[in-house]
C-alpha angles and dihedrals in degrees: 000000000000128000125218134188132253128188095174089043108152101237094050084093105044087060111083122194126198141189144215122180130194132184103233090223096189095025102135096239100074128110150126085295102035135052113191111206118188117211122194113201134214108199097190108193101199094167133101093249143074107244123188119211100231101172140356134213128197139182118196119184116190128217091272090054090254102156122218127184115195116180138148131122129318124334128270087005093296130114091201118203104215117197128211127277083021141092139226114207126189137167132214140133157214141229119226135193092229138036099252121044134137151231140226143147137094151240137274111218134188120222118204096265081060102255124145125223140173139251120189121216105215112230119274129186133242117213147168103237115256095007091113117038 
């Protein structure tokens, strides 16, 4: 069986993602040079059909405009099948060089014929509280 990507797949957009951020104020690797931000993910699948996350890709651009890409598959070493009607949450993080970044990218998904389709994660920011007014 062979697999092909969609990008106008039609369950792209019955599948709703969410994000929380936190800055991690005690995490270790802070310092003068480093700020750790935590996120914590809602994967909603509001379609009729059972999907599988197969791989991620991120781009996360610091204060200073350094790009990072960051892929590989599934997330927190899981290739979660989400049925539908159901979520999958996880939580991890990045260190960043500034105190404000932030984060984009999407999802590759597998639907059960086998086609894989994306799902973009809008961009969210990454911030130390009360930096920015």
């Amino acid at each position: 069986m062979t697999t092909s990507l969609s990008t106008g797949h039609e369950l792209s957009n019955k599948i709703n993602i969410t994000v929380n951020t936190q800055y991690l104020t005690d995490h270790p690797a802070n310092d003068a040079d480093k700020f750790a931000f935590a996120y914590e993910i809602n994967i909603a699948n509001n379609s009729d059909e059972n999907v599988q996350l197969i791989n991620r890709y991120w781009l996360i651009i610091d204060g200073n405009g350094k790009q990072t890409e960051v892929e590989g598959a599934g997330v927190v070493g899981e290739q979660p099948y989400i049925e539908n009607g159901t979520s999958f949450q996880y939580s991890s993080g990045a260190v960043l060089d500034t105190p404000v970044g932030s984060m984009q990218g999407y999802y590759e998904m597998q639907d059960k014929d086998g086609a894989i389709f994306r799902v973009p994660i809008n961009i969210f920011r990454l911030a130390v509280p009360h930096l920015i007014n």
